[in-house]
MARRO-960634 format. One record per residue (C-alpha): z, x, y; chain. Coordinates in steps of 0.5 Angstrom, whole numbers, plus 2048, in hexadecimal, padded with zeros to 3 digits. Layout:
BEGIN
up Z, east X, north Y, mol A;
...
END
This chain:
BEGIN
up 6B7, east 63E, north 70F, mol A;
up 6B5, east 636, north 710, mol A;
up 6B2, east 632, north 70A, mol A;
up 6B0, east 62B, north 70A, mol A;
up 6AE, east 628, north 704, mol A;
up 6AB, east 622, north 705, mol A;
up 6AB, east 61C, north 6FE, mol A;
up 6AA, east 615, north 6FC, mol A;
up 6A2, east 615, north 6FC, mol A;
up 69F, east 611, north 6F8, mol A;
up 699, east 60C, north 6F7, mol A;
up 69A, east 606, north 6F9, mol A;
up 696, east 5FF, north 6FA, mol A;
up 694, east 5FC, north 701, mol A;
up 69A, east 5F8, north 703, mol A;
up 69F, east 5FC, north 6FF, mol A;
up 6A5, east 600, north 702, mol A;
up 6A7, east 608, north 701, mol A;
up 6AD, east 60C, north 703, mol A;
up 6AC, east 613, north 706, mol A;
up 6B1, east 618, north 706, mol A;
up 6B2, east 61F, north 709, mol A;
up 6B7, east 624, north 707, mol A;
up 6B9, east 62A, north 70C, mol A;
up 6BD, east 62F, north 70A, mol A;
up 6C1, east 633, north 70F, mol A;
up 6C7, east 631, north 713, mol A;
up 6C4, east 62E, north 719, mol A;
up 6C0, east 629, north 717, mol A;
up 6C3, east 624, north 71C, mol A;
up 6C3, east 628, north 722, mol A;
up 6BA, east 628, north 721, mol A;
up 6B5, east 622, north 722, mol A;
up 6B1, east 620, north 71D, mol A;
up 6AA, east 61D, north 71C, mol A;
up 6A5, east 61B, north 716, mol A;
up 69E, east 61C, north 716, mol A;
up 698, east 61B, north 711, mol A;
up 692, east 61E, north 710, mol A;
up 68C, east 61A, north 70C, mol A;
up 686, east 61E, north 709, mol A;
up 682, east 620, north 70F, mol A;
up 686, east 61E, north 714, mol A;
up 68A, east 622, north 718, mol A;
up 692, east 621, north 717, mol A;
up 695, east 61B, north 71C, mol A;
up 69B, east 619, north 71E, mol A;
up 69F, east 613, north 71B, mol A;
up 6A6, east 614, north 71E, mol A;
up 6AB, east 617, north 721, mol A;
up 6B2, east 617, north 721, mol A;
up 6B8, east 619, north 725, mol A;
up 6BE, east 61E, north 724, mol A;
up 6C2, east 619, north 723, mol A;
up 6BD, east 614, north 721, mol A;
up 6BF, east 610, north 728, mol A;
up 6B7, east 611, north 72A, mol A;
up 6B1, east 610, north 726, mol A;
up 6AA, east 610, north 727, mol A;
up 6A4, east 60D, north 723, mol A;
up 69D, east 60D, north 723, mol A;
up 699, east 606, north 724, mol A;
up 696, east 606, north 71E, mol A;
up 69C, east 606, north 71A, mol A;
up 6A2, east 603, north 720, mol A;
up 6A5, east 5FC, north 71C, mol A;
up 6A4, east 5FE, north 716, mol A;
up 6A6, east 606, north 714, mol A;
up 6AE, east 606, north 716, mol A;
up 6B1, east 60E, north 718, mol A;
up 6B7, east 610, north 716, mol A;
up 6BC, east 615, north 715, mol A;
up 6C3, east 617, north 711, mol A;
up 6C6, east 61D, north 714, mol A;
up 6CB, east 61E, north 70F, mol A;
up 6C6, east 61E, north 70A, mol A;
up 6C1, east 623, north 70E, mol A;
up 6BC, east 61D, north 70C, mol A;
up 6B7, east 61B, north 70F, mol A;
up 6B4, east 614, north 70E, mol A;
up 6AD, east 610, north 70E, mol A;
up 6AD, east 608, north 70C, mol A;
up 6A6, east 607, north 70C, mol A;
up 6A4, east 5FF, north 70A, mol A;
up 69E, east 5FB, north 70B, mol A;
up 69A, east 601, north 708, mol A;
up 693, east 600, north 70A, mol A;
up 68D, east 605, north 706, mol A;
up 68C, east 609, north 70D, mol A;
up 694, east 60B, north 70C, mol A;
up 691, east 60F, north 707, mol A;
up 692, east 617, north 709, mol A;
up 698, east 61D, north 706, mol A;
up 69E, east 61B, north 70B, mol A;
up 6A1, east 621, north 70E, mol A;
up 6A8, east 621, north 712, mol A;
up 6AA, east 627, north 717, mol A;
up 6AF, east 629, north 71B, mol A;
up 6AF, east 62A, north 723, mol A;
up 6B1, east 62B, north 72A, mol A;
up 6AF, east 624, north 72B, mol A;
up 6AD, east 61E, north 727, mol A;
up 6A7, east 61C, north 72B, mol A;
up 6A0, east 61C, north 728, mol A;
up 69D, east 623, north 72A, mol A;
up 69D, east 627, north 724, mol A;
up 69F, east 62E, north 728, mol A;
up 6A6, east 62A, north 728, mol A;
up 6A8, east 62C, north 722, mol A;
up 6A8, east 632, north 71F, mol A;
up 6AA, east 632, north 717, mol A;
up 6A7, east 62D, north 712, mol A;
up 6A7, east 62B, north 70B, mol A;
up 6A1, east 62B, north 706, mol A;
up 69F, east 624, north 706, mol A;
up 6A0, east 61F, north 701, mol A;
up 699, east 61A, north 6FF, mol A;
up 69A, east 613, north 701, mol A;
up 693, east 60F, north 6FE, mol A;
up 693, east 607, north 700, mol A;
up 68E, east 604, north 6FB, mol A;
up 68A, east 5FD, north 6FE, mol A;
END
């Protein structure tokens, strides 16, 4: 059974910086992609980034490219999302998945966590 326990949400000012961490349980972390999504109140869950096995691969969507940064520790089964110049439209729960690939379709992933509340106050 795969869990994925999102942390480090939180209410943040706009400008401001947060760190989001995912823990995997299992021992075939490193052998899967991994991706971060986010869901705002009324809007469908979208794809933020995505990150390789390895972490060799990464892919971000426009609207947080330059400023989100994916990473990953393999020997830890944790996976990570830097988020700085936080912007009030960054506001949504943050979920990380577990998949075959780590494009932005969301049927590329088959395990997710819970979600974690990020808020961005202007």
């Amino acid at each position: 059974q795969v869990q994925l326990v999102e942390s480090g949400g939180g209410l943040v000012q706009a400008g401001g910086s947060l760190r989001l961490s995912c823990a995997a349980s299992g021992r075939t972390f490193s052998s899967y992609a991994m991706g971060w999504f986010r869901q705002a109140p009324g809007k469908e869950r979208e794809f933020v980034a995505g990150l390789s096995w390895s972490g060799g691969g990464t892919y971000y969507a426009d609207s947080v490219k330059g400023r989100f940064t994916i990473s990953r520790d393999n020997a830890k089964n944790t996976l990570y999302l830097q988020m700085n110049s936080l912007k009030p439209e960054d506001t949504a729960v943050y979920y990380c998945a577990r998949g075959d690939k780590y494009g932005s379709g969301r049927s590329s992933y088959n395990y997710w966590g819970q979600g974690t509340q990020v808020t961005v106050s202007s």
